[in-house]
NUTORLO-926289 format. One record per residue (C-alpha): residue in three letters; x, y, z. Coordinates in steps of 0.1 Angstrom, whole numbers. Layout:
BEGIN
{martor "ala" {X Y Z}}
...
***
This chain:
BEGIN
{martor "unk" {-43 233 -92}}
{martor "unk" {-72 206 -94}}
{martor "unk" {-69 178 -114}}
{martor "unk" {-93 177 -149}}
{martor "unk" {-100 151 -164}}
{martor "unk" {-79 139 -191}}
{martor "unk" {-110 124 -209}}
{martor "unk" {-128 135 -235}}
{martor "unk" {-164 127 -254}}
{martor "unk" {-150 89 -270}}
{martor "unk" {-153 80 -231}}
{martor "unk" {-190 94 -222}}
{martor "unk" {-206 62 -240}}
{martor "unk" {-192 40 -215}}
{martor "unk" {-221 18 -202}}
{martor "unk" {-233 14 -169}}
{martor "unk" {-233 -26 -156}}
{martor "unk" {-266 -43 -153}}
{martor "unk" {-258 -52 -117}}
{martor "unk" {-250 -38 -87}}
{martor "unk" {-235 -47 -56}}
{martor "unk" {-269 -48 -38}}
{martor "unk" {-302 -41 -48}}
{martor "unk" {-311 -13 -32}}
{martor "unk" {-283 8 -39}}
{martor "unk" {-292 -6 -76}}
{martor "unk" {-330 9 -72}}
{martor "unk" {-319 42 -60}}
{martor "unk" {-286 51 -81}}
{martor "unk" {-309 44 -114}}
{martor "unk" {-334 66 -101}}
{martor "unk" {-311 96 -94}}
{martor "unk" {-291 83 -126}}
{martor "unk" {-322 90 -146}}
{martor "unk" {-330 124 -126}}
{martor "unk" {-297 143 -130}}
{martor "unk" {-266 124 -135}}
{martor "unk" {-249 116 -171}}
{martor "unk" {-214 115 -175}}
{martor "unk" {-212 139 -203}}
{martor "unk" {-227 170 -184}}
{martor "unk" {-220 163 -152}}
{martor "unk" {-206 197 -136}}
{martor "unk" {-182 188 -106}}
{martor "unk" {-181 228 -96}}
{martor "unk" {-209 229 -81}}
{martor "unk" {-227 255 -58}}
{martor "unk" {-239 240 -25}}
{martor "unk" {-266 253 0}}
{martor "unk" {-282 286 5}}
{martor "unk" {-250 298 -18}}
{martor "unk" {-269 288 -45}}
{martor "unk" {-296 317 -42}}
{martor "unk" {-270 348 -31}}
{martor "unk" {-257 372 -55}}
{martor "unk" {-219 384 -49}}
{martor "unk" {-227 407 -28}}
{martor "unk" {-248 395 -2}}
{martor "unk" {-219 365 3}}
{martor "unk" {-201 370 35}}
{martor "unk" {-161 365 35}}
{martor "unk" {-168 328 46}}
{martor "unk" {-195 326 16}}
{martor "unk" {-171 341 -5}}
{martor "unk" {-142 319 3}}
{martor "unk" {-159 285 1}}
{martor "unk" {-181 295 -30}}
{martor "unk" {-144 300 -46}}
{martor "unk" {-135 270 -38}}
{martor "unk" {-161 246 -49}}
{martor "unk" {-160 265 -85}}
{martor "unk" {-125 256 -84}}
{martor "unk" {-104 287 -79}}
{martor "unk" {-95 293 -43}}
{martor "unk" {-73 278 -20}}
{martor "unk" {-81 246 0}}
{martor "unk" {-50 246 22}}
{martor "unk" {-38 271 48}}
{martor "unk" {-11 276 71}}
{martor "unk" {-24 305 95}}
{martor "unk" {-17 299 129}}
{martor "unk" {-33 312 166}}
{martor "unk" {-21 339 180}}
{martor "unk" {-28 346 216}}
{martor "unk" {-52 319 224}}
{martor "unk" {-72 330 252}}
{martor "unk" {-83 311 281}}
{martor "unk" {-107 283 281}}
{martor "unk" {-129 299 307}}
{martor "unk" {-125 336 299}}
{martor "unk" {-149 360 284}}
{martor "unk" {-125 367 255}}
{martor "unk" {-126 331 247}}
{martor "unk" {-165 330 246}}
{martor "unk" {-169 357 226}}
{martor "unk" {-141 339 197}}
{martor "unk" {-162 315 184}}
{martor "unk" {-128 297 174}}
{martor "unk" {-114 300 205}}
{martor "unk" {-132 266 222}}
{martor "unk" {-119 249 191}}
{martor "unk" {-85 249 195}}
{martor "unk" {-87 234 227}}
{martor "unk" {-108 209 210}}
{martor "unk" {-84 203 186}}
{martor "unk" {-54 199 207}}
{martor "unk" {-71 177 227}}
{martor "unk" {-80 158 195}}
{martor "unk" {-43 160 185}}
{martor "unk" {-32 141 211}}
{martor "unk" {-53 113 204}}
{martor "unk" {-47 111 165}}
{martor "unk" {-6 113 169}}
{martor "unk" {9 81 183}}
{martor "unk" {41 76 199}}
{martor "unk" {55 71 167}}
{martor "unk" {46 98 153}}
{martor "unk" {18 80 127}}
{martor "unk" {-15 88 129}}
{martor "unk" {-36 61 156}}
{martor "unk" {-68 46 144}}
{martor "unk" {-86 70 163}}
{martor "unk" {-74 94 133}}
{martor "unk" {-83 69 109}}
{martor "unk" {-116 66 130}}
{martor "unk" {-125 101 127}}
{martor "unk" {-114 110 91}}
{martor "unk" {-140 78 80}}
{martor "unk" {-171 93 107}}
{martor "unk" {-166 121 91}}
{martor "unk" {-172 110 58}}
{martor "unk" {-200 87 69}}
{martor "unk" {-218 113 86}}
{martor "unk" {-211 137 54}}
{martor "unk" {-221 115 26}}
{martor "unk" {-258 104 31}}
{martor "unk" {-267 130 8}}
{martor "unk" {-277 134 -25}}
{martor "unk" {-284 168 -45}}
{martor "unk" {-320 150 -65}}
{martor "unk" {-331 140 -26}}
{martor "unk" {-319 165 -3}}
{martor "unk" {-349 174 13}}
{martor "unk" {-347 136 25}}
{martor "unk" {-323 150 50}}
{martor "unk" {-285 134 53}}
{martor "unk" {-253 155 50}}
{martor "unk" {-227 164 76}}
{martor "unk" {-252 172 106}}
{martor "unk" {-243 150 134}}
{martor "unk" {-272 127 133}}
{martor "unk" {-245 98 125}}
{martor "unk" {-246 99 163}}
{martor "unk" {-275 119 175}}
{martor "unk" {-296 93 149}}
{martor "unk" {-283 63 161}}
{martor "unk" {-268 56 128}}
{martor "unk" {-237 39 145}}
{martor "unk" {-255 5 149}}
{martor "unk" {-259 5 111}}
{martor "unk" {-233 -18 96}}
{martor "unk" {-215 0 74}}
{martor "unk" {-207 19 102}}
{martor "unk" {-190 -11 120}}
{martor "unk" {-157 -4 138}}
{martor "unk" {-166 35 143}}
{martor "unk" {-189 35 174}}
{martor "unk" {-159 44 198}}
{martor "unk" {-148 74 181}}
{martor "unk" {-188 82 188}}
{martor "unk" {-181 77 217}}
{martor "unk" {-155 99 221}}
{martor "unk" {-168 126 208}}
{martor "unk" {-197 126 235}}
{martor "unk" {-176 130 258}}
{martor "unk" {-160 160 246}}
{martor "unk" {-193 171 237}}
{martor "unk" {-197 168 271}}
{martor "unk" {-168 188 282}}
{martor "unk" {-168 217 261}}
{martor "unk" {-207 222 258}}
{martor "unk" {-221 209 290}}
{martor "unk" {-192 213 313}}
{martor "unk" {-177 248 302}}
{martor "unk" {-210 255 284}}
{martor "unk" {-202 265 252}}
{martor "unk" {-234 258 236}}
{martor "unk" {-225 267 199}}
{martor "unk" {-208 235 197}}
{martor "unk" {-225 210 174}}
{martor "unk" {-217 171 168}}
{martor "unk" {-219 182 130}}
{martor "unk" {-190 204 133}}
{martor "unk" {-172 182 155}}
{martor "unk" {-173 153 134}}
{martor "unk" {-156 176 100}}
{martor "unk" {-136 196 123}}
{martor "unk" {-123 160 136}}
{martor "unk" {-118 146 103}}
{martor "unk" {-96 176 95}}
{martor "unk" {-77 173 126}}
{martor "unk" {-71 138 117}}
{martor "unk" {-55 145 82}}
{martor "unk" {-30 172 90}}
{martor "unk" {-17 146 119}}
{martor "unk" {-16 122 98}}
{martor "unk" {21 127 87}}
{martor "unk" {22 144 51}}
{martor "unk" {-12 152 50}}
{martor "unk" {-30 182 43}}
{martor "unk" {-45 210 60}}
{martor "unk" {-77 215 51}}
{martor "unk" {-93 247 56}}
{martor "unk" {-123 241 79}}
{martor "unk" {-155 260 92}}
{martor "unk" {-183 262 117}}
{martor "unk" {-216 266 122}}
{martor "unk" {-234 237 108}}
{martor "unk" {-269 229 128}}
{martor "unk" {-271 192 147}}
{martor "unk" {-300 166 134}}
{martor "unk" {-312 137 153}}
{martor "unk" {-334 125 122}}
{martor "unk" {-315 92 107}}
{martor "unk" {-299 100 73}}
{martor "unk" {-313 77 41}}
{martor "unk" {-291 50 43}}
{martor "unk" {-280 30 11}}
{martor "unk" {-261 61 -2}}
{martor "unk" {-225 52 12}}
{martor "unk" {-199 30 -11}}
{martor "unk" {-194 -4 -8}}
{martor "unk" {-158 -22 -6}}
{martor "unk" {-172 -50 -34}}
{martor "unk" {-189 -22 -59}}
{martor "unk" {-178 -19 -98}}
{martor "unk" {-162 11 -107}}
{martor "unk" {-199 25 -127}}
{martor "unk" {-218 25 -93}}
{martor "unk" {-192 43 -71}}
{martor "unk" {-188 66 -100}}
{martor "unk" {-231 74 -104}}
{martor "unk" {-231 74 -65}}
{martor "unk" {-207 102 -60}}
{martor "unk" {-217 121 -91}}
{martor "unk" {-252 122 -73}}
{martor "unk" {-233 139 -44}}
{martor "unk" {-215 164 -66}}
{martor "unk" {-187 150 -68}}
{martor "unk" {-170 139 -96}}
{martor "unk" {-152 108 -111}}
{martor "unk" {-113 126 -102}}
{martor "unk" {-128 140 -65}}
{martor "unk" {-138 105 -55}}
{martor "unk" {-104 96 -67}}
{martor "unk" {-88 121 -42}}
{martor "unk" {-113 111 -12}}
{martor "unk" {-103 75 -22}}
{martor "unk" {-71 78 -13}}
{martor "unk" {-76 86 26}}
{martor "unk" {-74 44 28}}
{martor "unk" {-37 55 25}}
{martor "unk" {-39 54 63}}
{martor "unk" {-61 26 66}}
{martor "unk" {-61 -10 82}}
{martor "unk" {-92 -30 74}}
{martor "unk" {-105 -49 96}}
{martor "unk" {-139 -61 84}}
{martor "unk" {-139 -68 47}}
{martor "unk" {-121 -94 55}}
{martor "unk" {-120 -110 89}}
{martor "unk" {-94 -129 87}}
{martor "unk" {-65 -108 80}}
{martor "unk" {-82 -80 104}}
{martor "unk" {-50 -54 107}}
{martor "unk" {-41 -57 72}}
{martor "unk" {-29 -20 57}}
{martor "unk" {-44 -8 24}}
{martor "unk" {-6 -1 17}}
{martor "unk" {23 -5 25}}
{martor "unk" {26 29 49}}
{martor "unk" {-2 27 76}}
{martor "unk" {-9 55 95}}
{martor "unk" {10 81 67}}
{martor "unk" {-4 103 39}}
{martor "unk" {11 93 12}}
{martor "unk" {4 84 -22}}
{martor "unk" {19 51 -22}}
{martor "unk" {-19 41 -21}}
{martor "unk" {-22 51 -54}}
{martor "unk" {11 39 -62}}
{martor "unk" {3 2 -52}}
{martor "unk" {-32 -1 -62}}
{martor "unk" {-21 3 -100}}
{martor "unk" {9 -19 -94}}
{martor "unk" {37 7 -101}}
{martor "unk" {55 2 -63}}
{martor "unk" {62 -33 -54}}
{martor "unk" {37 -45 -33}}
{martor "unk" {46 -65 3}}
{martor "unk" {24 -98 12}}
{martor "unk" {3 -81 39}}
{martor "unk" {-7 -49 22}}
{martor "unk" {-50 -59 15}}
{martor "unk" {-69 -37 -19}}
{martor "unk" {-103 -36 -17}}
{martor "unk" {-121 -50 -50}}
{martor "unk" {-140 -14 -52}}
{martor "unk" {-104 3 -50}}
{martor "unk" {-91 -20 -79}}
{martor "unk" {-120 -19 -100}}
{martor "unk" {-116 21 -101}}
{martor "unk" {-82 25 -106}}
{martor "unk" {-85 5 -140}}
{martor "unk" {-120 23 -149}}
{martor "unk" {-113 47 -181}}
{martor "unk" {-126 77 -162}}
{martor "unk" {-111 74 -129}}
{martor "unk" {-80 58 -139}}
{martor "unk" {-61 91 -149}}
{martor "unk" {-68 103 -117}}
{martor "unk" {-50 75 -100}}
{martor "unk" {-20 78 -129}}
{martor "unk" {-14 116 -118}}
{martor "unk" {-15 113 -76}}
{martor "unk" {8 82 -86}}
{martor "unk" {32 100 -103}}
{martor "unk" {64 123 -96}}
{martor "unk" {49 154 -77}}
{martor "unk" {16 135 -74}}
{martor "unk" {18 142 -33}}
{martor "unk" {14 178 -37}}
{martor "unk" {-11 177 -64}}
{martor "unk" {-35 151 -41}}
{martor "unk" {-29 170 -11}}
{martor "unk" {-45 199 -26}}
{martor "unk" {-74 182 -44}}
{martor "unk" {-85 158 -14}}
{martor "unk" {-82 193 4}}
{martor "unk" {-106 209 -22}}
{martor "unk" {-131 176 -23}}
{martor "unk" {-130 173 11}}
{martor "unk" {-145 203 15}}
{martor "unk" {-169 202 -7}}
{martor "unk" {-181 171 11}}
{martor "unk" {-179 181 45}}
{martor "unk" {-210 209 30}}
{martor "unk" {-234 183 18}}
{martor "unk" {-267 190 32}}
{martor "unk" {-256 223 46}}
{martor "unk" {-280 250 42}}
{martor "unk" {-263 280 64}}
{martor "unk" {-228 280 48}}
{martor "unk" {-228 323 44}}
{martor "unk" {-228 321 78}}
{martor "unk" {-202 295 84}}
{martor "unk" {-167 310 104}}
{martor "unk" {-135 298 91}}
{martor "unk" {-114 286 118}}
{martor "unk" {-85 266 101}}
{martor "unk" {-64 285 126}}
{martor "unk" {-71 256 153}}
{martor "unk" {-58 228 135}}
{martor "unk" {-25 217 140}}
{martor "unk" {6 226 115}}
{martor "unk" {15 194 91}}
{martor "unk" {39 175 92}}
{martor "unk" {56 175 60}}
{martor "unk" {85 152 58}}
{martor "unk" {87 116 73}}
{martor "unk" {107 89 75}}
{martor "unk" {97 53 90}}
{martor "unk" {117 53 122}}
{martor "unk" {106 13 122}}
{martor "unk" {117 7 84}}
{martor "unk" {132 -26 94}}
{martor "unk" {105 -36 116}}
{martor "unk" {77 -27 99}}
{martor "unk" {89 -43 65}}
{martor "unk" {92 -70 80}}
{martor "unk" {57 -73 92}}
{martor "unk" {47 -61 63}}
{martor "unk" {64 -92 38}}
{martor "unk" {48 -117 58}}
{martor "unk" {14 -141 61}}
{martor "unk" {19 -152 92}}
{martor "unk" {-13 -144 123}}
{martor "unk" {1 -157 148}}
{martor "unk" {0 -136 183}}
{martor "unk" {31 -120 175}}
{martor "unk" {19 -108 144}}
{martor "unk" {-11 -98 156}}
{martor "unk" {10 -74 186}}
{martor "unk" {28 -59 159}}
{martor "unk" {-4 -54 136}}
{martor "unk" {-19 -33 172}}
{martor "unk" {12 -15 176}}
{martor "unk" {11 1 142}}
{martor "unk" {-27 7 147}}
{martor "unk" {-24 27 178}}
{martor "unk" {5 45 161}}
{martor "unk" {28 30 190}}
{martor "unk" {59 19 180}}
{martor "unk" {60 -18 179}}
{martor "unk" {72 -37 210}}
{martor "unk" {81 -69 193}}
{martor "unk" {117 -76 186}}
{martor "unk" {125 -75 147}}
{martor "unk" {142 -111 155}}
{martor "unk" {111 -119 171}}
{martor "unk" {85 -108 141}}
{martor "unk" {71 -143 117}}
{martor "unk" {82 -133 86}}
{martor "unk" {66 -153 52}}
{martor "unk" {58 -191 60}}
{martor "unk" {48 -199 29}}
{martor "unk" {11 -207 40}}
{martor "unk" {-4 -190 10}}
{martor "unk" {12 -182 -24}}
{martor "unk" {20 -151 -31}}
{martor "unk" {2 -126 -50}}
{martor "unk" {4 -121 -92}}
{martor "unk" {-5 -99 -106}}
{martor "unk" {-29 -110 -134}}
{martor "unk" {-38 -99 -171}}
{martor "unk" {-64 -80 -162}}
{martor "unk" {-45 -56 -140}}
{martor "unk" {-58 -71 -107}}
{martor "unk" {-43 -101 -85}}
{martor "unk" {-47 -137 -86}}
{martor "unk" {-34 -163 -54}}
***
């Protein structure tokens, strides 16, 4: 069942900061700010696309599924499986338009699952492409173009920086492109499906993740997206809030999205602890994240919060959010939520969805217990402040999803180089 909001009208007065984390994103979240978006009517149900303008009747069982699910109602999670896949090259499989897709998706599997059994950072790759292709979009601008419709790489938006550290999975996904359209020619595939039907492959193989019912069908555009309309790492809780609200989503979904940095190791906010984790389980979908980030789970030396992350977790309206995926039963509850939001993201800009075909069936079942097979290891890593090489072999290891090739006699454990973390008064952490 989704998550409501637990606030009520005492919180819609809450003002919006005079600043922003960078002018322009200032200029345009005040414009669609003063267009659309106030906190007290804000509807986060919905209707996207042509689905707007079809009665009941005219919605197709695709239309009818996904328009259930943005209101709120249907199920965002399946388990169905393929039966009787046919072969790549037959006629049967080119007349199943899901058919090419699960031998796009197993492929993909086998590059999102390391050794281990984590997730890679090819996963972690794929799940953020997919919401940076997705999310240059807003609902008072659309006909500026943006939403999930490839043009992240067919408009050479992977030389834009806030899409540093993502141009290889680009990469990868022209050559399967490549493969599957050129080579077998299959030529309904589109880089905007591949990129959301990636990002959904990613999560379920990420262990304890969700599976995320997913469609095709969306059209490719090589015009550049706006840019400015993606969140930054430094921004105050008020922005990120206005700038998801102006993509439909609201304060408790971008909660939910949030928390795919469960995964995560940053490697660019800051440079010089590149291979931190945003918790203390990289490459797992838990909600330890959440967890963590309010200071509820103990918290080991390496695991690196970004500002934005902080500031929202202690912001009135999105801090119930974090309280409820943090708490007992808060897995299942997130699971199904991020499924539901994700959704709903990976449709911005999407003006066909009626004719959209489910194929969920392709991705691959989830994983849904885990334990560490490295616990010794890894918390070991993870408790220190050391960057030495060895560190950094062990930092690789866990992003590949390997499992890490360094003796746990051999790992640098805390040396006392920094102090460690408190917690301060305000709820965030002081060195």
């Amino acid at each position: 069942m989704k998550f409501t909001t637990i606030l009520a009208t005492a919180l819609a007065a809450v003002p919006l900061p005079g600043t922003m984390a960078h002018p322009k994103m200032q200029e345009k979240i005040e414009e669609l700010s003063a267009r659309a978006y106030n906190y007290d009517d804000f509807d986060s149900n919905q209707i996207l696309g042509d689905l707007r303008y079809l009665n009941w009747w005219q919605l197709s069982r695709s239309g009818s599924d996904i328009k259930r699910i943005l209101q709120g109602t249907g199920n965002p999670q399946n388990r169905d499986k393929y039966w009787g896949v046919p072969r790549l090259q037959s006629s049967w499989c080119k007349r199943d338009t899901c058919c090419v897709w699960k031998y796009i998706a197993d492929d993909l599997e086998v590059l999102f699952r390391g050794d281990s059994g984590r997730c890679s950072k090819w996963a972690r790759f794929a799940i953020r492409m997919g919401f940076h292709d997705a999310a240059t979009w807003t609902l008072a601008n659309e006909n500026a173009g943006g939403g999930a419709d490839g043009s992240i790489i067919l408009g050479g938006e992977l030389t834009r920086r806030e899409n540093g550290g993502i141009a290889a999975m680009g990469t990868k996904y022209q050559e399967i492109y490549q493969k599957y359209h050129d080579t077998y020619g299959f030529t309904d595939i589109t880089y905007a499906d591949l990129i959301q039907m990636g990002a959904n492959v990613a999560t379920v193989v990420c262990p304890l993740g969700p599976r995320v019912r997913s469609w095709v069908g969306r059209k490719d555009s090589s015009t550049p997206s706006p840019s400015g309309l993606l969140p930054s790492a430094f921004s105050d809780a008020d922005t990120l809030i206005q700038l998801f609200m102006a993509k439909t989503i609201g304060p408790d979904g971008l909660i939910a999205l949030l928390g795919a940095h469960t995964t995560s190791q940053q490697n660019f906010v800051n440079a010089s602890r590149a291979g931190d984790p945003q918790d203390s389980t990289p490459g797992v979908w838990d909600v330890l994240y959440y967890q963590q980030t309010l200071g509820k789970a103990a918290t080991p030396e390496r695991v690196f919060m970004f500002p934005s992350d902080i500031n929202l977790s202690k912001h009135p309206r999105t801090s119930p959010a974090f309280q409820a995926f943090a708490a007992p039963g808060g897995q299942g509850l997130w699971n199904d939520d991020y499924a539901r939001e994700y959704i709903r993201l990976s449709l911005l800009g999407v003006n066909n969805i009626n004719k959209l075909t489910e194929c969920t069936k392709v991705l691959p079942q989830p994983v849904s217990n885990w334990d560490e097979p490295e616990a010794g290891k890894m918390n070991k890593w993870l408790d220190s402040d050391d960057y030495s090489q060895k560190s950094k072999d062990v930092s690789w290891d866990v992003e590949t999803g390997s499992y890490i090739s360094v003796p746990e006699n051999k790992i640098p454990g805390y040396t006392n180089t920094r102090p460690r973390r408190q917690r301060n008064k305000w709820g965030g952490f002081s060195w």
